[in-house]
ZAMARGU-4260 file (C-alpha; in steps of 0.2 Angstrom, whole numbers, plus 5000, padded with zeros to 4 digits):
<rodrens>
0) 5357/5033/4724 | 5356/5052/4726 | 5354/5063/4710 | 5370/5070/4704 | 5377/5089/4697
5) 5367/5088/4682 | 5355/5077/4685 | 5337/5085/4685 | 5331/5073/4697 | 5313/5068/4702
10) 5301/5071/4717 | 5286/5064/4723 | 5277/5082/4726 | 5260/5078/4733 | 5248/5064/4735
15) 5226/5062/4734 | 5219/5048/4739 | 5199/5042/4740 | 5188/5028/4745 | 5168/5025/4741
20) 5159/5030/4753 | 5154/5012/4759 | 5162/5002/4773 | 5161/4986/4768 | 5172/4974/4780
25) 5159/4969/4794 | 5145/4964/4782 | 5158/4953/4773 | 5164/4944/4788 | 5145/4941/4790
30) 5139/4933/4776 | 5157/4926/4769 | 5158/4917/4787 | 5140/4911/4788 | 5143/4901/4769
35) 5156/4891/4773 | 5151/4874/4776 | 5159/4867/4789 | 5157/4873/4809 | 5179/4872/4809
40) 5181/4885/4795 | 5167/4896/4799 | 5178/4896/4818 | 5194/4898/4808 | 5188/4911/4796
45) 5182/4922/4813 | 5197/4919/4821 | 5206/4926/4806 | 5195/4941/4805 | 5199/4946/4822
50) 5218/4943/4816 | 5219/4951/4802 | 5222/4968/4808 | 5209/4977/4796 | 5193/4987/4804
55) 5187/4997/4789 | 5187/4991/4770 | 5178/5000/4758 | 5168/4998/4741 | 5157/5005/4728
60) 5146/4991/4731 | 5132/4997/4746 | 5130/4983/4758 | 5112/4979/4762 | 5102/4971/4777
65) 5099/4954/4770 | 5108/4938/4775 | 5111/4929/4760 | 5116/4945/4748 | 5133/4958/4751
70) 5124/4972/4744 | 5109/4982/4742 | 5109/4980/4720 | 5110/4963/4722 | 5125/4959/4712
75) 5131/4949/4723 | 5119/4936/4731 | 5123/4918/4738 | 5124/4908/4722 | 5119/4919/4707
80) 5135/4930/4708 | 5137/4941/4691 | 5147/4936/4675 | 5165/4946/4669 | 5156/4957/4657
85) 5144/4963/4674 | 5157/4967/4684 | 5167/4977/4670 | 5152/4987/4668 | 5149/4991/4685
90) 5169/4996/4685 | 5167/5007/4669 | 5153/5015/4680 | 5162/5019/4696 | 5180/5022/4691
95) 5179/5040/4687 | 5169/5048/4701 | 5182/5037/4712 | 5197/5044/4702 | 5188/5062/4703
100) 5188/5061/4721 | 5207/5057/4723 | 5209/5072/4712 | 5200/5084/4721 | 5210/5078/4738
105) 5225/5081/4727 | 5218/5097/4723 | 5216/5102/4744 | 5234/5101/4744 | 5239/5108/4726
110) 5227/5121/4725 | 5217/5126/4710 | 5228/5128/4698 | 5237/5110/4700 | 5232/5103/4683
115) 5243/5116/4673 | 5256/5111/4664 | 5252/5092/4666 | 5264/5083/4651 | 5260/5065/4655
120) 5247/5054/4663 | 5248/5036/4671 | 5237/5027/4674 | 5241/5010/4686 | 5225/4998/4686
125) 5223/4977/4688 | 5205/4977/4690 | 5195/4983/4676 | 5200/4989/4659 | 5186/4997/4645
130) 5192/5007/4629 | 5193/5023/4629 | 5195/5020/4648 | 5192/5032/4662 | 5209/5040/4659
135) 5203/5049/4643 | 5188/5055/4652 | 5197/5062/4665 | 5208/5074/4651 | 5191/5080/4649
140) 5184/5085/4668 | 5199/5089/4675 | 5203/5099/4661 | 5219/5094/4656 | 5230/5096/4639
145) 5221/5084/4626 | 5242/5081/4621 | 5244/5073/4636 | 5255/5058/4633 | 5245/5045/4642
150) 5251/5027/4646 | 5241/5012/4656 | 5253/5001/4668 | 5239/4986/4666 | 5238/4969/4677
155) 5254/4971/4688 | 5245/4967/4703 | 5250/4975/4721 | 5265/4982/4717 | 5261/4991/4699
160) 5261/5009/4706 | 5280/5006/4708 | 5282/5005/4690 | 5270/5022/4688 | 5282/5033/4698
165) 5297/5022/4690 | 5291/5028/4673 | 5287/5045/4682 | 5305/5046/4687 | 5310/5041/4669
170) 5303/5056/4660 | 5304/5069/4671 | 5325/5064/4671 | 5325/5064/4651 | 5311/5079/4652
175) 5315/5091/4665 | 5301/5102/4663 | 5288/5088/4664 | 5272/5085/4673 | 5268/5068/4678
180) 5251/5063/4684 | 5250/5046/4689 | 5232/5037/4695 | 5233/5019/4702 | 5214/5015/4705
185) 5206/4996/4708 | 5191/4992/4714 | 5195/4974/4720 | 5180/4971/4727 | 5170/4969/4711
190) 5181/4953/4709 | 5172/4942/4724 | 5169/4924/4720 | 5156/4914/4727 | 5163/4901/4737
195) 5166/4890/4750 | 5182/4886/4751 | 5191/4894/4767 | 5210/4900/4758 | 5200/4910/4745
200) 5186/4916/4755 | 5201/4923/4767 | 5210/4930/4753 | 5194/4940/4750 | 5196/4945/4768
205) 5208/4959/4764 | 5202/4967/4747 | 5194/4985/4747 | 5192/4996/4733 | 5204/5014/4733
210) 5211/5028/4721 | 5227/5035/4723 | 5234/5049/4712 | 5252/5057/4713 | 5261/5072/4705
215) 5280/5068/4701 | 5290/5084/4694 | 5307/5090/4694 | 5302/5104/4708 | 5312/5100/4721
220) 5297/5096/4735 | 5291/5081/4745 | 5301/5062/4742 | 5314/5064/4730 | 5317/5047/4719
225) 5332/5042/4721 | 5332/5023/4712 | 5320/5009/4709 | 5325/4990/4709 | 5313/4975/4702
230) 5317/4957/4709 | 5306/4941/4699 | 5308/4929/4711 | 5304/4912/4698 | 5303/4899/4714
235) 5288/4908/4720 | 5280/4909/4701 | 5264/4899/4707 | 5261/4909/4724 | 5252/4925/4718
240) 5243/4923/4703 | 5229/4934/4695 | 5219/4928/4678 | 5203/4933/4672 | 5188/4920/4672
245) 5171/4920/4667 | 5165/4926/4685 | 5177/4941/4687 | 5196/4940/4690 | 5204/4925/4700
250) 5216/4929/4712 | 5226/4914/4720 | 5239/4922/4736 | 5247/4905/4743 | 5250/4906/4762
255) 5268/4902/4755 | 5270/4919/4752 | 5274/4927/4769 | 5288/4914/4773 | 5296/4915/4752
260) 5296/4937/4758 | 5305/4934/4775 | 5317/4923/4767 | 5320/4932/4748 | 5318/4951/4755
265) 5333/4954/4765 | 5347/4951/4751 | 5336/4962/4740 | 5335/4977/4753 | 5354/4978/4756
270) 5356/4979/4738 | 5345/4992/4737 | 5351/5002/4752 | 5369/5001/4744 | 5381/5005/4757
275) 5369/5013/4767 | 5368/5006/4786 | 5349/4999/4790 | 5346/5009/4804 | 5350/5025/4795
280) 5334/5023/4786 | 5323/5035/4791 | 5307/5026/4782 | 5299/5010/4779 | 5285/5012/4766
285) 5279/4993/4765 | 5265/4988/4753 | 5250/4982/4768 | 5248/4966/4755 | 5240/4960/4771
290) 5245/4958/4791 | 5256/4943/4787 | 5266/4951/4776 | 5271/4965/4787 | 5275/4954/4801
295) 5287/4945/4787 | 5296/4963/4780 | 5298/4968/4800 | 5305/4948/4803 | 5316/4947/4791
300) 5322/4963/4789 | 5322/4963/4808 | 5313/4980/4811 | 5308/4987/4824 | 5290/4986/4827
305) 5285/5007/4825 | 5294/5004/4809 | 5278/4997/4800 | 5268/5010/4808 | 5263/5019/4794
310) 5258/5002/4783 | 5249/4994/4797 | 5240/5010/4801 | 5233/5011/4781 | 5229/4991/4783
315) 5218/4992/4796 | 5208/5010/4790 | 5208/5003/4773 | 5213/4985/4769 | 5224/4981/4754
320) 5217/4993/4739 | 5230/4985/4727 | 5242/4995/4717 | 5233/5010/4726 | 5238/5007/4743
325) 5257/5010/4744 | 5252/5029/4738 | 5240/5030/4753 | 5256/5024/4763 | 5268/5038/4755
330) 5256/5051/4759 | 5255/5049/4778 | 5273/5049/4776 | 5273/5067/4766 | 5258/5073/4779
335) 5272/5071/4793 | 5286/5080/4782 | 5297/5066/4787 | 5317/5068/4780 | 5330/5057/4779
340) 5331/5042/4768 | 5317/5030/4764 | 5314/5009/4757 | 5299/5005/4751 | 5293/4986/4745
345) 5278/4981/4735 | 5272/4962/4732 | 5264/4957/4717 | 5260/4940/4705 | 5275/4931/4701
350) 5280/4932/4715 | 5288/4949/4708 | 5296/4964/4722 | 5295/4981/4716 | 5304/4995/4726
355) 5310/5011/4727 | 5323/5022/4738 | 5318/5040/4741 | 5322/5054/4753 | 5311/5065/4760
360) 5317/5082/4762 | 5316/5098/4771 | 5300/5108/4769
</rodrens>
Protein backbone atom coordinates (compact mmCIF):
# COMPACT_ATOMS: atom_id res chain seq x y z
CA UNK A 1 0.00 0.00 0.00
CA UNK A 2 1.10 3.78 -0.77
CA UNK A 3 2.29 5.81 2.21
CA UNK A 4 -0.18 7.93 3.73
CA UNK A 5 -0.36 12.10 5.01
CA UNK A 6 1.92 11.59 7.91
CA UNK A 7 3.66 8.65 7.10
CA UNK A 8 7.33 9.54 6.42
CA UNK A 9 7.59 6.70 4.09
CA UNK A 10 10.79 4.83 2.56
CA UNK A 11 12.73 4.89 -0.60
CA UNK A 12 15.14 2.65 -2.14
CA UNK A 13 17.50 5.69 -3.27
CA UNK A 14 20.49 4.07 -5.05
CA UNK A 15 22.08 0.76 -5.51
CA UNK A 16 26.22 -0.52 -6.08
CA UNK A 17 26.87 -3.70 -6.92
CA UNK A 18 30.36 -5.71 -7.62
CA UNK A 19 31.62 -9.11 -8.75
CA UNK A 20 35.50 -10.59 -8.41
CA UNK A 21 37.10 -10.03 -11.21
CA UNK A 22 37.11 -13.92 -12.21
CA UNK A 23 34.58 -15.49 -14.65
CA UNK A 24 34.22 -18.75 -13.54
CA UNK A 25 31.23 -20.54 -15.42
CA UNK A 26 33.12 -22.21 -18.47
CA UNK A 27 35.84 -23.79 -16.33
CA UNK A 28 33.21 -25.22 -14.10
CA UNK A 29 31.04 -26.81 -16.72
CA UNK A 30 34.50 -28.20 -17.72
CA UNK A 31 35.67 -30.09 -14.98
CA UNK A 32 32.28 -30.61 -12.98
CA UNK A 33 30.98 -32.29 -16.37
CA UNK A 34 34.21 -34.35 -17.13
CA UNK A 35 33.76 -35.96 -13.16
CA UNK A 36 30.62 -37.32 -13.33
CA UNK A 37 30.73 -40.98 -13.96
CA UNK A 38 28.43 -41.87 -16.20
CA UNK A 39 28.52 -41.03 -20.24
CA UNK A 40 24.34 -40.16 -19.53
CA UNK A 41 24.86 -37.45 -16.91
CA UNK A 42 28.03 -36.08 -18.33
CA UNK A 43 25.36 -35.70 -21.65
CA UNK A 44 22.59 -34.45 -19.23
CA UNK A 45 24.81 -32.13 -17.25
CA UNK A 46 25.84 -30.40 -20.90
CA UNK A 47 22.57 -30.20 -22.07
CA UNK A 48 21.72 -28.49 -18.89
CA UNK A 49 24.49 -26.01 -19.19
CA UNK A 50 23.51 -25.00 -22.59
CA UNK A 51 19.91 -24.67 -20.88
CA UNK A 52 20.54 -22.89 -18.11
CA UNK A 53 20.49 -19.43 -19.54
CA UNK A 54 23.71 -18.33 -17.59
CA UNK A 55 27.17 -17.09 -19.67
CA UNK A 56 29.18 -15.49 -17.01
CA UNK A 57 29.42 -16.43 -13.20
CA UNK A 58 31.88 -15.09 -11.18
CA UNK A 59 34.24 -15.79 -8.06
CA UNK A 60 37.05 -14.81 -5.99
CA UNK A 61 38.53 -18.15 -6.70
CA UNK A 62 40.93 -17.75 -10.12
CA UNK A 63 40.40 -20.56 -12.34
CA UNK A 64 43.56 -22.36 -13.48
CA UNK A 65 44.55 -24.38 -16.59
CA UNK A 66 44.65 -27.81 -15.15
CA UNK A 67 42.01 -30.59 -15.74
CA UNK A 68 41.38 -32.09 -12.51
CA UNK A 69 41.58 -28.66 -10.25
CA UNK A 70 38.82 -25.35 -10.47
CA UNK A 71 41.45 -23.02 -9.48
CA UNK A 72 44.87 -21.68 -9.70
CA UNK A 73 45.33 -22.00 -5.42
CA UNK A 74 44.28 -25.21 -5.41
CA UNK A 75 41.52 -25.18 -3.10
CA UNK A 76 39.65 -26.99 -4.95
CA UNK A 77 41.21 -30.08 -6.61
CA UNK A 78 39.21 -33.49 -7.65
CA UNK A 79 39.15 -35.30 -4.30
CA UNK A 80 41.02 -33.30 -1.67
CA UNK A 81 38.39 -30.43 -1.54
CA UNK A 82 39.06 -28.11 1.64
CA UNK A 83 37.34 -28.38 5.25
CA UNK A 84 34.55 -25.52 6.76
CA UNK A 85 37.17 -23.90 8.71
CA UNK A 86 39.19 -23.25 5.03
CA UNK A 87 36.55 -22.05 3.23
CA UNK A 88 35.50 -19.51 6.18
CA UNK A 89 38.94 -18.24 6.01
CA UNK A 90 39.19 -17.67 2.60
CA UNK A 91 35.69 -15.78 2.98
CA UNK A 92 37.03 -13.76 5.87
CA UNK A 93 39.76 -12.94 3.29
CA UNK A 94 37.67 -11.73 0.26
CA UNK A 95 34.45 -10.23 1.88
CA UNK A 96 35.76 -6.73 2.36
CA UNK A 97 37.55 -5.76 -0.83
CA UNK A 98 34.15 -7.31 -2.50
CA UNK A 99 32.02 -5.24 -0.15
CA UNK A 100 34.41 -2.16 -0.91
CA UNK A 101 33.88 -2.58 -4.51
CA UNK A 102 29.90 -2.38 -4.33
CA UNK A 103 30.56 0.64 -2.19
CA UNK A 104 32.60 2.52 -4.45
CA UNK A 105 29.87 1.74 -7.40
CA UNK A 106 27.43 3.15 -4.94
CA UNK A 107 29.68 6.01 -4.39
CA UNK A 108 29.65 6.70 -8.73
CA UNK A 109 26.15 7.41 -8.33
CA UNK A 110 26.09 9.03 -4.70
CA UNK A 111 29.06 11.06 -4.94
CA UNK A 112 31.66 11.56 -2.36
CA UNK A 113 29.97 12.47 0.40
CA UNK A 114 27.40 9.51 0.33
CA UNK A 115 28.43 8.00 3.71
CA UNK A 116 27.35 11.02 5.73
CA UNK A 117 24.79 10.75 8.05
CA UNK A 118 24.74 6.92 7.69
CA UNK A 119 22.32 5.80 11.16
CA UNK A 120 22.22 2.17 10.48
CA UNK A 121 23.99 -0.79 8.66
CA UNK A 122 22.65 -4.19 7.41
CA UNK A 123 24.27 -6.50 6.73
CA UNK A 124 22.39 -9.59 4.65
CA UNK A 125 24.87 -12.68 4.22
CA UNK A 126 24.28 -16.94 4.13
CA UNK A 127 27.66 -17.91 3.20
CA UNK A 128 30.23 -16.95 5.58
CA UNK A 129 30.13 -15.63 9.06
CA UNK A 130 33.67 -14.58 11.34
CA UNK A 131 33.39 -12.17 14.48
CA UNK A 132 33.96 -9.10 14.34
CA UNK A 133 32.85 -9.63 10.68
CA UNK A 134 33.48 -7.58 7.71
CA UNK A 135 30.78 -5.20 8.58
CA UNK A 136 32.76 -3.71 11.45
CA UNK A 137 35.55 -3.32 9.21
CA UNK A 138 33.85 -1.45 6.79
CA UNK A 139 32.78 1.30 9.81
CA UNK A 140 36.41 1.79 9.53
CA UNK A 141 37.28 2.38 5.64
CA UNK A 142 34.46 3.80 4.63
CA UNK A 143 34.48 6.07 7.28
CA UNK A 144 31.34 5.81 8.77
CA UNK A 145 29.88 6.85 12.55
CA UNK A 146 31.41 4.09 14.91
CA UNK A 147 27.48 4.55 16.52
CA UNK A 148 26.29 3.06 13.66
CA UNK A 149 23.46 0.67 14.82
CA UNK A 150 24.50 -2.37 12.95
CA UNK A 151 22.52 -5.58 12.52
CA UNK A 152 23.44 -9.01 10.51
CA UNK A 153 20.29 -10.70 8.64
CA UNK A 154 22.31 -14.23 8.81
CA UNK A 155 21.34 -17.62 6.90
CA UNK A 156 18.07 -16.67 5.16
CA UNK A 157 19.09 -17.94 1.93
CA UNK A 158 17.94 -16.28 -1.51
CA UNK A 159 15.64 -14.08 -0.47
CA UNK A 160 17.24 -12.51 2.84
CA UNK A 161 17.80 -8.99 1.13
CA UNK A 162 14.06 -8.65 1.31
CA UNK A 163 14.10 -8.64 5.06
CA UNK A 164 17.36 -6.00 4.82
CA UNK A 165 15.18 -3.38 2.99
CA UNK A 166 12.08 -4.74 5.14
CA UNK A 167 13.96 -3.61 8.39
CA UNK A 168 15.28 -0.72 6.13
CA UNK A 169 11.81 0.34 5.75
CA UNK A 170 11.08 -0.19 9.48
CA UNK A 171 13.38 2.37 10.77
CA UNK A 172 13.43 4.95 8.42
CA UNK A 173 9.16 5.00 9.19
CA UNK A 174 9.83 5.07 13.06
CA UNK A 175 13.12 7.29 12.42
CA UNK A 176 12.55 9.79 9.61
CA UNK A 177 15.85 11.16 9.63
CA UNK A 178 17.60 7.91 9.21
CA UNK A 179 20.19 6.44 7.02
CA UNK A 180 20.21 2.96 6.19
CA UNK A 181 23.02 1.08 4.55
CA UNK A 182 22.21 -2.32 3.69
CA UNK A 183 25.05 -4.84 2.28
CA UNK A 184 23.93 -8.38 1.08
CA UNK A 185 27.18 -10.12 0.14
CA UNK A 186 27.77 -14.12 -0.48
CA UNK A 187 30.45 -15.67 -2.05
CA UNK A 188 28.56 -19.13 -2.87
CA UNK A 189 31.11 -20.48 -4.74
CA UNK A 190 33.44 -21.19 -1.84
CA UNK A 191 30.65 -23.66 -0.77
CA UNK A 192 31.47 -26.39 -4.01
CA UNK A 193 31.21 -30.10 -3.05
CA UNK A 194 33.11 -32.56 -4.66
CA UNK A 195 30.72 -34.93 -6.21
CA UNK A 196 29.45 -37.02 -8.55
CA UNK A 197 25.99 -37.00 -8.22
CA UNK A 198 24.23 -35.16 -11.26
CA UNK A 199 21.13 -32.90 -9.10
CA UNK A 200 23.96 -31.49 -6.88
CA UNK A 201 26.59 -30.99 -9.33
CA UNK A 202 23.67 -29.07 -11.34
CA UNK A 203 22.60 -27.16 -8.52
CA UNK A 204 26.24 -25.78 -8.33
CA UNK A 205 25.62 -24.87 -11.99
CA UNK A 206 24.05 -21.54 -10.97
CA UNK A 207 26.04 -20.16 -8.00
CA UNK A 208 28.37 -17.15 -8.42
CA UNK A 209 29.81 -15.12 -5.82
CA UNK A 210 28.37 -10.89 -5.70
CA UNK A 211 27.96 -7.88 -3.37
CA UNK A 212 25.13 -5.65 -3.49
CA UNK A 213 24.74 -2.55 -1.17
CA UNK A 214 21.67 -0.30 -1.09
CA UNK A 215 20.81 3.16 0.66
CA UNK A 216 17.13 3.43 1.98
CA UNK A 217 16.05 6.93 3.41
CA UNK A 218 13.11 8.92 3.75
CA UNK A 219 14.28 11.31 0.67
CA UNK A 220 11.73 10.90 -1.60
CA UNK A 221 14.05 9.41 -4.69
CA UNK A 222 14.26 6.16 -6.63
CA UNK A 223 11.63 2.83 -5.55
CA UNK A 224 9.45 3.94 -2.84
CA UNK A 225 8.46 0.90 -0.35
CA UNK A 226 5.33 0.69 -0.17
CA UNK A 227 4.69 -2.99 1.80
CA UNK A 228 6.40 -6.16 2.22
CA UNK A 229 4.73 -9.63 2.63
CA UNK A 230 6.44 -13.04 3.97
CA UNK A 231 4.57 -16.53 2.84
CA UNK A 232 6.38 -20.10 4.64
CA UNK A 233 4.99 -22.41 2.62
CA UNK A 234 5.34 -25.80 5.24
CA UNK A 235 4.52 -28.47 2.25
CA UNK A 236 7.57 -27.38 0.61
CA UNK A 237 9.73 -27.54 3.98
CA UNK A 238 12.24 -30.35 2.57
CA UNK A 239 12.70 -28.56 -0.96
CA UNK A 240 15.39 -25.78 -0.27
CA UNK A 241 17.41 -26.61 2.50
CA UNK A 242 20.97 -24.99 3.53
CA UNK A 243 23.07 -26.49 6.68
CA UNK A 244 26.54 -26.35 7.38
CA UNK A 245 28.81 -29.47 7.09
CA UNK A 246 32.31 -30.35 7.55
CA UNK A 247 33.17 -29.67 3.79
CA UNK A 248 31.51 -26.02 3.63
CA UNK A 249 27.64 -25.45 3.56
CA UNK A 250 25.25 -28.11 2.01
CA UNK A 251 22.67 -26.82 -0.09
CA UNK A 252 19.86 -29.20 -1.37
CA UNK A 253 17.26 -27.14 -4.20
CA UNK A 254 14.72 -30.16 -5.15
CA UNK A 255 13.67 -29.96 -8.92
CA UNK A 256 10.17 -29.82 -6.89
CA UNK A 257 10.59 -26.29 -6.52
CA UNK A 258 9.73 -24.83 -9.85
CA UNK A 259 6.28 -26.53 -9.95
CA UNK A 260 5.51 -25.87 -5.62
CA UNK A 261 6.37 -21.77 -7.10
CA UNK A 262 3.95 -21.88 -10.16
CA UNK A 263 1.26 -23.45 -8.14
CA UNK A 264 1.77 -21.49 -4.57
CA UNK A 265 2.72 -17.91 -6.14
CA UNK A 266 -0.21 -16.63 -7.74
CA UNK A 267 -2.59 -16.49 -4.56
CA UNK A 268 0.23 -14.83 -2.76
CA UNK A 269 0.71 -12.05 -5.65
CA UNK A 270 -2.83 -11.07 -5.74
CA UNK A 271 -2.68 -10.58 -2.12
CA UNK A 272 0.00 -8.59 -2.48
CA UNK A 273 -1.07 -6.52 -5.34
CA UNK A 274 -4.30 -5.63 -3.24
CA UNK A 275 -6.88 -4.42 -5.45
CA UNK A 276 -4.45 -3.49 -8.01
CA UNK A 277 -5.18 -5.01 -11.68
CA UNK A 278 -1.93 -7.28 -12.81
CA UNK A 279 -1.35 -5.59 -15.85
CA UNK A 280 -1.08 -2.20 -14.17
CA UNK A 281 2.07 -3.41 -12.76
CA UNK A 282 4.64 -1.48 -14.29
CA UNK A 283 7.53 -3.97 -12.86
CA UNK A 284 8.45 -7.49 -12.12
CA UNK A 285 11.67 -7.65 -10.08
CA UNK A 286 12.04 -11.64 -9.76
CA UNK A 287 14.78 -13.26 -7.75
CA UNK A 288 16.84 -15.22 -10.96
CA UNK A 289 16.99 -18.35 -8.29
CA UNK A 290 17.65 -20.04 -11.54
CA UNK A 291 16.07 -20.27 -15.32
CA UNK A 292 13.37 -22.53 -14.00
CA UNK A 293 12.20 -20.52 -11.67
CA UNK A 294 11.58 -17.72 -13.91
CA UNK A 295 9.83 -19.72 -16.37
CA UNK A 296 7.52 -20.73 -13.32
CA UNK A 297 6.75 -16.83 -11.77
CA UNK A 298 6.13 -15.89 -15.73
CA UNK A 299 3.75 -19.37 -15.89
CA UNK A 300 2.04 -18.99 -13.21
CA UNK A 301 1.59 -15.63 -12.90
CA UNK A 302 0.90 -15.76 -16.72
CA UNK A 303 3.52 -12.90 -17.68
CA UNK A 304 4.40 -11.88 -20.61
CA UNK A 305 7.69 -12.97 -21.63
CA UNK A 306 9.64 -9.07 -21.68
CA UNK A 307 8.19 -9.04 -18.18
CA UNK A 308 11.26 -11.14 -16.83
CA UNK A 309 13.62 -9.17 -18.71
CA UNK A 310 15.39 -7.59 -16.26
CA UNK A 311 15.95 -10.98 -13.95
CA UNK A 312 16.88 -13.07 -16.93
CA UNK A 313 19.26 -10.38 -18.19
CA UNK A 314 21.17 -10.52 -14.36
CA UNK A 315 20.94 -14.51 -14.58
CA UNK A 316 22.79 -14.93 -17.47
CA UNK A 317 25.63 -11.98 -16.88
CA UNK A 318 25.83 -13.15 -13.36
CA UNK A 319 24.16 -16.37 -12.17
CA UNK A 320 22.29 -16.55 -8.91
CA UNK A 321 24.60 -14.41 -6.34
CA UNK A 322 22.15 -15.31 -3.52
CA UNK A 323 20.52 -12.80 -1.30
CA UNK A 324 22.68 -10.21 -3.49
CA UNK A 325 21.19 -10.73 -6.67
CA UNK A 326 17.67 -9.27 -6.39
CA UNK A 327 19.60 -5.88 -5.69
CA UNK A 328 21.50 -6.28 -9.01
CA UNK A 329 17.89 -6.73 -10.50
CA UNK A 330 16.42 -3.44 -8.58
CA UNK A 331 19.33 -1.45 -9.91
CA UNK A 332 18.68 -1.91 -13.72
CA UNK A 333 15.29 -1.05 -12.88
CA UNK A 334 16.53 2.48 -11.09
CA UNK A 335 19.33 2.70 -14.10
CA UNK A 336 16.12 2.99 -16.46
CA UNK A 337 14.15 5.40 -14.11
CA UNK A 338 11.21 3.14 -14.49
CA UNK A 339 7.66 4.67 -12.63
CA UNK A 340 4.70 3.07 -11.88
CA UNK A 341 4.16 0.38 -9.57
CA UNK A 342 6.32 -2.69 -9.06
CA UNK A 343 6.19 -6.82 -7.45
CA UNK A 344 9.11 -8.21 -6.56
CA UNK A 345 9.48 -12.13 -5.36
CA UNK A 346 12.47 -13.80 -3.77
CA UNK A 347 12.86 -17.76 -2.95
CA UNK A 348 14.52 -19.06 -0.15
CA UNK A 349 14.97 -22.46 2.35
CA UNK A 350 11.78 -23.44 3.58
CA UNK A 351 10.40 -23.14 1.02
CA UNK A 352 9.81 -19.49 2.38
CA UNK A 353 8.67 -16.24 -0.48
CA UNK A 354 9.69 -12.89 0.60
CA UNK A 355 8.33 -9.92 -1.39
CA UNK A 356 7.92 -6.43 -1.67
CA UNK A 357 5.58 -3.78 -3.49
CA UNK A 358 7.27 -0.51 -4.58
CA UNK A 359 6.86 2.34 -6.92
CA UNK A 360 9.26 3.88 -8.92
CA UNK A 361 8.81 7.42 -9.31
CA UNK A 362 9.48 10.48 -11.36
CA UNK A 363 13.11 11.70 -11.39
Amino acid sequence: MPTTRGDAGAWLNAIGTATPPHDVHEKFVAVAGGALASPRDRRLFARMADRAGIAHRYSVLEPCAEADAYDTGGVFRLGAFPDTAARMRLFDAHALPLALGALDDLAATEGPGWAAGVSHLIVTCCTGFAAPGFDSALIDRVGLDRGVERTLIGFMGCNAAFNGLKLARHIVRSEPRARVLVVSLELCTLHLQDTQDLGKTLSFLIFADGCATALVSAEPRGLRLDRFASTLWRDGQELITWGIGMSGFDMHLSGEVPAAIARKLPDHAAELAGQRPRDEIASWAVHPGGRTILDAVEQGLELDRAALDASRAVLRDYGNMSSATILFVLQRMLAERREGPGLAFGFGPGLSVESMAFEGIAA
